[in-house]
TORRO-312930 format. One record per residue (C-alpha): x, y, z; residue number from 1. Coordinates in steps of 0.25 Angstrom, whole numbers, plus 5000, padded with zeros to 4 digits. Layout:
<nodes>
(node (X, Y, Z), NUM) ...
</nodes>
This chain:
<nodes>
(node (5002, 4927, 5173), 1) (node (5010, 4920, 5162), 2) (node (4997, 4915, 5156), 3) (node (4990, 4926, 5156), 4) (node (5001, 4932, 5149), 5) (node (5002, 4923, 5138), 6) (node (4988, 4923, 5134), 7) (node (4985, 4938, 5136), 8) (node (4997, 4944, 5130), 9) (node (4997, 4938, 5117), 10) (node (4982, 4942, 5114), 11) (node (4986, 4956, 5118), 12) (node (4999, 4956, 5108), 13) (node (4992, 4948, 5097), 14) (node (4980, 4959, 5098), 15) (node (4989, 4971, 5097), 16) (node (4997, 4963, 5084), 17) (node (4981, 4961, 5078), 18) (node (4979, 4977, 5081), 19) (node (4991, 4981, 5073), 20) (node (4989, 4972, 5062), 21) (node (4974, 4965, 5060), 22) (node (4972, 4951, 5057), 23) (node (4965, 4949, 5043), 24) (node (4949, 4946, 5046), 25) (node (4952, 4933, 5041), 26) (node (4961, 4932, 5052), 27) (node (4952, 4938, 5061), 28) (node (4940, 4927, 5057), 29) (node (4949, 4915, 5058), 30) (node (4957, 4920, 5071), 31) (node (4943, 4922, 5077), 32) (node (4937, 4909, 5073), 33) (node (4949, 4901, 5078), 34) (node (4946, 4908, 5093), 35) (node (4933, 4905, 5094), 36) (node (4936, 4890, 5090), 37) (node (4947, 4892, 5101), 38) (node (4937, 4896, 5110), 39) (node (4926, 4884, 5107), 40) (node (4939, 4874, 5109), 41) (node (4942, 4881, 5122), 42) (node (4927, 4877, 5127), 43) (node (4930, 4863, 5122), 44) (node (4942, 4863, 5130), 45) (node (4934, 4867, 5143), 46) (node (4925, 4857, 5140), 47) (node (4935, 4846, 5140), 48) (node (4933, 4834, 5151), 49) (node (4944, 4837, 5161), 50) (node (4948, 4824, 5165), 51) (node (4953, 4819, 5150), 52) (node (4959, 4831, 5147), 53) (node (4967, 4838, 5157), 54) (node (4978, 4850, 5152), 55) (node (4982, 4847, 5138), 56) (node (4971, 4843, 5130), 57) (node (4964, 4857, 5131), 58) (node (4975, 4865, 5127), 59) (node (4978, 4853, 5115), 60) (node (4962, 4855, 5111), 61) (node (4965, 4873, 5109), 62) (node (4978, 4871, 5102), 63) (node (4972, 4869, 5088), 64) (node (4965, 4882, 5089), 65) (node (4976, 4890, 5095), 66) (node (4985, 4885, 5084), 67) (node (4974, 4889, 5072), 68) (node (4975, 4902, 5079), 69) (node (4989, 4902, 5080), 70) (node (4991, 4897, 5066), 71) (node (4981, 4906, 5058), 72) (node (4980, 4918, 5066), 73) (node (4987, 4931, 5072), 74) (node (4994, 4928, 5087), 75) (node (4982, 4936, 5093), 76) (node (4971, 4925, 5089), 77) (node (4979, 4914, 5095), 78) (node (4983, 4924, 5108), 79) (node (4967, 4927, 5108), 80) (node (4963, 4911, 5108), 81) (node (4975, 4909, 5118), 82) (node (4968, 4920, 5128), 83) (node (4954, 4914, 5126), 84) (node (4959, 4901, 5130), 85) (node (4965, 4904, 5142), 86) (node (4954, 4912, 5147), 87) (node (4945, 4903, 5144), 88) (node (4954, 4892, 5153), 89) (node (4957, 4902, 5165), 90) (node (4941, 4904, 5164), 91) (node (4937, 4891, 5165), 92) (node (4948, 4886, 5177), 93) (node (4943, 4898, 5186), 94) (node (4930, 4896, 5185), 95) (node (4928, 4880, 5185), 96) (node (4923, 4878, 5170), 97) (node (4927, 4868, 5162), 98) (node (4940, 4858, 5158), 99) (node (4950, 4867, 5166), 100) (node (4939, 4865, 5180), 101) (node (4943, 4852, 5184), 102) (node (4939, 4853, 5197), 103) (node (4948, 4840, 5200), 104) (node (4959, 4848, 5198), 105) (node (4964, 4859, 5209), 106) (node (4963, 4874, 5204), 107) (node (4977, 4876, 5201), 108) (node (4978, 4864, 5194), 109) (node (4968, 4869, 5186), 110) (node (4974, 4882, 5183), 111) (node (4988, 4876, 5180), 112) (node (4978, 4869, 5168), 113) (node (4972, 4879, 5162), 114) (node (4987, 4887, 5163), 115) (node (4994, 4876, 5154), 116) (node (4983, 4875, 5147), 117) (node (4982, 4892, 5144), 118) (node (4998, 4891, 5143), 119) (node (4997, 4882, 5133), 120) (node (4988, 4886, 5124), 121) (node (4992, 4901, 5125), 122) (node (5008, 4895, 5123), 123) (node (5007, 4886, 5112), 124) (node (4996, 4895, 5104), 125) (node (5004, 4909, 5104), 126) (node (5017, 4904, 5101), 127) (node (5010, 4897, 5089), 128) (node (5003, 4911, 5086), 129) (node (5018, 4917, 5087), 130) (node (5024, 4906, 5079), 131) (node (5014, 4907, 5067), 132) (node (5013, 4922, 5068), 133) (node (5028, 4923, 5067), 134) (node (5025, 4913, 5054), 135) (node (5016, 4921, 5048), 136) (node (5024, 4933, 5051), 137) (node (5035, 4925, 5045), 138) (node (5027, 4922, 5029), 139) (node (5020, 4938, 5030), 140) (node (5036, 4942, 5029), 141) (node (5040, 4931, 5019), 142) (node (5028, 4936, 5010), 143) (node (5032, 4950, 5012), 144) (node (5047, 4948, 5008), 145) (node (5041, 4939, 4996), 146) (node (5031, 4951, 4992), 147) (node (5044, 4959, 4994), 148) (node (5053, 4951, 4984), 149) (node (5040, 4951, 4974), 150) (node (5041, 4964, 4974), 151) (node (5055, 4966, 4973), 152) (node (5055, 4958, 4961), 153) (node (5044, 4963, 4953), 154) (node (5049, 4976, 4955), 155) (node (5064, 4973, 4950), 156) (node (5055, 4966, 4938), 157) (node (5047, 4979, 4937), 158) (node (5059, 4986, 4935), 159) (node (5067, 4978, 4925), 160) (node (5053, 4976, 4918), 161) (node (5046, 4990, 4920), 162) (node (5059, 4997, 4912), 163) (node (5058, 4987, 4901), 164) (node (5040, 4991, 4899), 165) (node (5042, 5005, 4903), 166) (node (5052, 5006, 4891), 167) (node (5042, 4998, 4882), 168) (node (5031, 5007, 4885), 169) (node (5038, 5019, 4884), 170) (node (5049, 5019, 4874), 171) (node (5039, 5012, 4865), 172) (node (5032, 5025, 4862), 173) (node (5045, 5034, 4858), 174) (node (5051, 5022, 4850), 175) (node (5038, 5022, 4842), 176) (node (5038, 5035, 4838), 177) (node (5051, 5036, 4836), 178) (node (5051, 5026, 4826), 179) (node (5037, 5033, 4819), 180) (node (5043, 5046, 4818), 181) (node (5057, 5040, 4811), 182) (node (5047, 5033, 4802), 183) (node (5039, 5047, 4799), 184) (node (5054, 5053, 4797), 185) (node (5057, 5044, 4786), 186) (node (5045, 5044, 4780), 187) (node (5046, 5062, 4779), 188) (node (5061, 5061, 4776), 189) (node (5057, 5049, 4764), 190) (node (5049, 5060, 4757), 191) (node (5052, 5067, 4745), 192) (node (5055, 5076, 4749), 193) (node (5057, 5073, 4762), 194) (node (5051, 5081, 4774), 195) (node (5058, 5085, 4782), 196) (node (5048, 5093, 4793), 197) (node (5040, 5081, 4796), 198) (node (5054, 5070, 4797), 199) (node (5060, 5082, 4807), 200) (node (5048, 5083, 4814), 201) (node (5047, 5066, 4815), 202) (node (5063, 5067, 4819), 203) (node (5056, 5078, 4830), 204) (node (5050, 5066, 4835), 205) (node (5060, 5055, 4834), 206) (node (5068, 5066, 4843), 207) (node (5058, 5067, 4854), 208) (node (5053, 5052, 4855), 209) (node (5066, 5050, 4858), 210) (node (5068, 5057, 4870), 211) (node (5054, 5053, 4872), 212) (node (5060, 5039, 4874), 213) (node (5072, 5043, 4881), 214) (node (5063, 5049, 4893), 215) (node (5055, 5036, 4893), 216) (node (5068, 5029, 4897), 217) (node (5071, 5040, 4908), 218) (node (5058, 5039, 4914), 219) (node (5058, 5021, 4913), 220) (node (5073, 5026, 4921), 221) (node (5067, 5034, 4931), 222) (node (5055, 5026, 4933), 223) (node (5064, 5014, 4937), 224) (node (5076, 5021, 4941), 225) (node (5081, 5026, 4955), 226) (node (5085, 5039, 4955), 227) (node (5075, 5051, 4955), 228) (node (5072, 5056, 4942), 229) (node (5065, 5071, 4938), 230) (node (5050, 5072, 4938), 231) (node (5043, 5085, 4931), 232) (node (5027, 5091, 4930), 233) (node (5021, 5080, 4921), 234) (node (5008, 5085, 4915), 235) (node (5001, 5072, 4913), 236) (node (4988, 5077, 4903), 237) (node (5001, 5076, 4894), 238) (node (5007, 5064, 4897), 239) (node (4994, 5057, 4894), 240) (node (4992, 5064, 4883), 241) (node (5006, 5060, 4878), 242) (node (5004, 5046, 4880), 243) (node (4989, 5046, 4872), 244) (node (4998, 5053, 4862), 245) (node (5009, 5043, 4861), 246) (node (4998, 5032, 4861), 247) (node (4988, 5038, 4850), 248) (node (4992, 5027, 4840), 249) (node (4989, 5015, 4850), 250) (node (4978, 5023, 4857), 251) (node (4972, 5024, 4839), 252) (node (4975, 5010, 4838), 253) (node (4967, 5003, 4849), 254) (node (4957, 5014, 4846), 255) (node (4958, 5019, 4860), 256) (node (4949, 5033, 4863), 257) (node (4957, 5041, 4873), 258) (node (4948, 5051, 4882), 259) (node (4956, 5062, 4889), 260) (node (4952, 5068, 4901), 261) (node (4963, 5077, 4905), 262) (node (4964, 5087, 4915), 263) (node (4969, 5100, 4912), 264) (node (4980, 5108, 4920), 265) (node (4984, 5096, 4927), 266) (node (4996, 5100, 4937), 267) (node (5007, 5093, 4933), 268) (node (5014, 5080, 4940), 269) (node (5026, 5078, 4944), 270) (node (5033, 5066, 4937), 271) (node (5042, 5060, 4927), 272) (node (5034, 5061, 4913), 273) (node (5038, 5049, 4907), 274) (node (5035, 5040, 4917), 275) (node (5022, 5045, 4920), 276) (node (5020, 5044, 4903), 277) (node (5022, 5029, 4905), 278) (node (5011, 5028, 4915), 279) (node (5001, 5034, 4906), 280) (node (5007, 5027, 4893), 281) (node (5006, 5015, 4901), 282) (node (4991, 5017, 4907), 283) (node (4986, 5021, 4892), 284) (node (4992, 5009, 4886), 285) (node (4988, 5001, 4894), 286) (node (4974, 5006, 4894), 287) (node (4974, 5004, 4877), 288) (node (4978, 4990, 4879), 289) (node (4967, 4987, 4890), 290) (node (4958, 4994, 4879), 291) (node (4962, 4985, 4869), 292) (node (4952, 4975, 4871), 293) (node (4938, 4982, 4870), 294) (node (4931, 4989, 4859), 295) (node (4937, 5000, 4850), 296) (node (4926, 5010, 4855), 297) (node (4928, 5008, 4869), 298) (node (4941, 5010, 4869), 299) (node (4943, 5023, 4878), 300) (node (4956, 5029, 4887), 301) (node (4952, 5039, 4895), 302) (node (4964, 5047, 4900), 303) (node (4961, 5058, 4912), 304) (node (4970, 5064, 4920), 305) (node (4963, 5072, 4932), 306) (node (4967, 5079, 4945), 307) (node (4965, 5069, 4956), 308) (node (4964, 5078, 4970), 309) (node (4973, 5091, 4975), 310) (node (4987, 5083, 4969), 311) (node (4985, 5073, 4960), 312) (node (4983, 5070, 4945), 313) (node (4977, 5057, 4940), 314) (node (4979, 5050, 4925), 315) (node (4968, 5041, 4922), 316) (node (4970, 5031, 4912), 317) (node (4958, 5025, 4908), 318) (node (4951, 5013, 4899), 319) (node (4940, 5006, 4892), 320) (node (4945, 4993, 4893), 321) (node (4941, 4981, 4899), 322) (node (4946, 4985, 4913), 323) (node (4955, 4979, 4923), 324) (node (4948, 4968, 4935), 325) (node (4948, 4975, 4947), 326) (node (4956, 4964, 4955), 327) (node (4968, 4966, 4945), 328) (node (4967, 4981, 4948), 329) (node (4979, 4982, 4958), 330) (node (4988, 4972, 4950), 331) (node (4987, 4980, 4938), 332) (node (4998, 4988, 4943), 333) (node (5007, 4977, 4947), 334) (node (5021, 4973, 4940), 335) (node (5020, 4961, 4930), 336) (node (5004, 4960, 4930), 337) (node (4999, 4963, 4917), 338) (node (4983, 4959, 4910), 339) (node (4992, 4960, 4896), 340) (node (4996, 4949, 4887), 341) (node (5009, 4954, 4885), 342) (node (5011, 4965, 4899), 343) (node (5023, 4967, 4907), 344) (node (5013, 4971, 4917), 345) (node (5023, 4983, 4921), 346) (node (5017, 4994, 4915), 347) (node (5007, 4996, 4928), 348) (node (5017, 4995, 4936), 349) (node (5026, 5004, 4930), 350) (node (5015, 5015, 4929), 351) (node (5012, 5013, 4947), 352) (node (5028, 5013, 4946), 353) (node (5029, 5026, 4941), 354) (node (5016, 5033, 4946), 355) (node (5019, 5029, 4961), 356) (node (5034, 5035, 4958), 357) (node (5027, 5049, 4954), 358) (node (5019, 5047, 4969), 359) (node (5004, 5044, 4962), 360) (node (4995, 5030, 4960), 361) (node (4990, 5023, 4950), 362) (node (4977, 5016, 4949), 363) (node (4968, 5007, 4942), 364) (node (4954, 5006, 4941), 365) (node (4944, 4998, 4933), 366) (node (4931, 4988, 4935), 367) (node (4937, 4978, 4925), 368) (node (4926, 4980, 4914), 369) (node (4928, 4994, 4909), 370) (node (4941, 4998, 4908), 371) (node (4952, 5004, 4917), 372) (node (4957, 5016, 4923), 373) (node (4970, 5018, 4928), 374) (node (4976, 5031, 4936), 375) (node (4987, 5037, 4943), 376) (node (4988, 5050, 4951), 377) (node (4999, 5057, 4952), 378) (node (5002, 5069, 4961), 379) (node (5003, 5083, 4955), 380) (node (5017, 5088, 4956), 381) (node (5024, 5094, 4965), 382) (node (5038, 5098, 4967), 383) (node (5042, 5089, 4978), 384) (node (5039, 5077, 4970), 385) (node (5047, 5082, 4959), 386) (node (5059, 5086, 4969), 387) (node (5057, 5073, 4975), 388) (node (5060, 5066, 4963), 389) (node (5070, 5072, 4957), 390) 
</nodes>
């Protein structure tokens, strides 16, 4: 009874833990290779002379194998090559075959053999099964709780790092034509006589880029701030016109070709404006940089925003650059890695930030030779959301 309970409940239990939570076919390959070894040294065994060898050196000859099992595989392979065994003994001492067959010896002699012989095996291979499982269990936790910490880190680093680039990008614009307009001012006052129409109008400017900068510093606080902060119907057609408009004199300079394909009557999303401006800034810029590189008459942005099923809206940003491999698709979006001499590599991952705050995705897509598209879908808004967030 006790041995039949130690070889058959462990295959029973190790099965059920292999039900809930697969093996890896490498796993499967290996665990399945190691039991039919197991099983040709079992025949070896059978086929020992039985005078020389008696009790202990079959159960010494399978303990390699068991321990492989043990070592490299899930409890249930071990459990599985424990069963075999002992079937395999009990087999042959019924029915007269092999090592365990002596007939010098008298039957219950014979059975007490293959007993200690089953006990030992099934004994010593599923504690080491437990043992090594309870170890691998052991590292999966450590590199979980290391993952964990990684994480931890880079996100305190995103934080403390992200303010500091999300200012750059942002503030960099208002500051710019802040300092233009006072030029243009001085330039209209300096006439003779001086004009004053045209230095209001420049003042006009000032005015407004200035409260231009001080929303980009109350959307980098609500980005990365705790409380809740207001969200309103964003139109985006006009945030990515906005952004084209503020970057008419880089997109001139590189000779970049900007194609719009805008959908019309686009229901409004609801969401924080500056914040969802940044992603766009960031997308666009980046695509000028990545187009930097290729000929002036192939440099082409394609900017489309489309209806994307029954609730969502899609922005599409896209280039003709040189594109991006398709292995480093999915770290593109990752804190600190960057392609760029001189990238933070943070603006990615400031943009997923942000779009997964306003409950969408953002993708990227391209075959590494002709450019690259990237796109984020955002839900069409709804007062729950707004409610929610406020």
């Amino acid at each position: 009874m006790a041995v039949g309970v130690v070889t058959v409940a462990p295959v029973i239990i190790g099965f059920s833990a292999a039900l809930r939570d697969p093996p890896p076919r490498s796993e499967w390959i290996e665990g399945s290779a190691g039991l039919l070894t197991l099983a040709a040294m079992t025949g070896v065994v059978l086929s020992l002379p039985q005078q020389l060898w008696e009790t202990v050196a079959p159960g010494a000859l399978l303990f390699p194998m068991l321990l492989w099992l043990a070592a490299r595989c899930r409890p249930v392979f071990a459990a599985a090559g424990v069963l075999m065994v002992s079937l395999t003994i009990a087999w042959t001492t019924i029915f007269d075959v092999g090592h365990f067959a002596n007939p010098g010896l008298t039957v219950d002699y014979r059975i007490v053999q293959a007993q200690a012989v089953i006990l030992a095996a099934a004994i010593g291979a599923q504690v080491l099964a437990g043992l090594f499982a309870e170890r691998r269990a052991s590292e999966a936790r450590l590199a979980r709780a290391n993952a964990m910490l990684e994480r931890e880190r880079d996100n305190r680093l995103l934080n403390a790092q992200a303010v500091t680039v999300a200012i750059a990008h942002e503030i960099r614009q208002p500051l710019t034509a802040i300092v233009t307009n006072a030029d243009t001012a001085l330039r209209w006052l300096g006439r003779t006589p001086p004009d004053h129409d045209e230095a209001r109008e420049a003042l006009t400017c000032i005015k407004e880029d200035g409260y231009r900068a001080s929303d980009v510093f109350e959307g980098i606080r609500a980005l990365f701030g705790r409380s809740g902060v207001e969200r309103y119907p964003i139109d985006l057609n006009r945030i990515v016109l906005s952004v084209t408009d503020s970057l008419q004199e880089e997109l001139h300079r590189h000779g970049v070709v900007t194609h719009y394909e805008l959908t019309t009557e686009l229901s409004p999303v609801i969401g924080h404006g500056i914040q969802l401006r940044e992603v766009v800034f960031n997308l666009v810029n980046n695509a000028v940089e990545a187009m930097v590189s290729t000929t002036s008459e192939s440099r082409v942005l394609r900017l489309r925003t489309e209806i994307c099923g029954p609730n969502e809206i899609a922005v599409s940003v896209q280039d003709s650059g040189p594109g991006i491999d398709p292995r480093q698709l999915e770290k593109v979006f990752n804190a600190f890695v960057s392609s760029k001499a001189h990238g933070t590599g943070l603006g990615l991952a400031i943009c997923r930030m942000i779009v997964e705050g306003h409950g969408g995705r953002l993708t990227a897509s391209s075959d590494g030779k002709s450019g690259a598209l990237f796109q984020f879908v955002l839900p069409i808004g709804s007062t729950d959301l707004a409610a929610g967030s406020s």
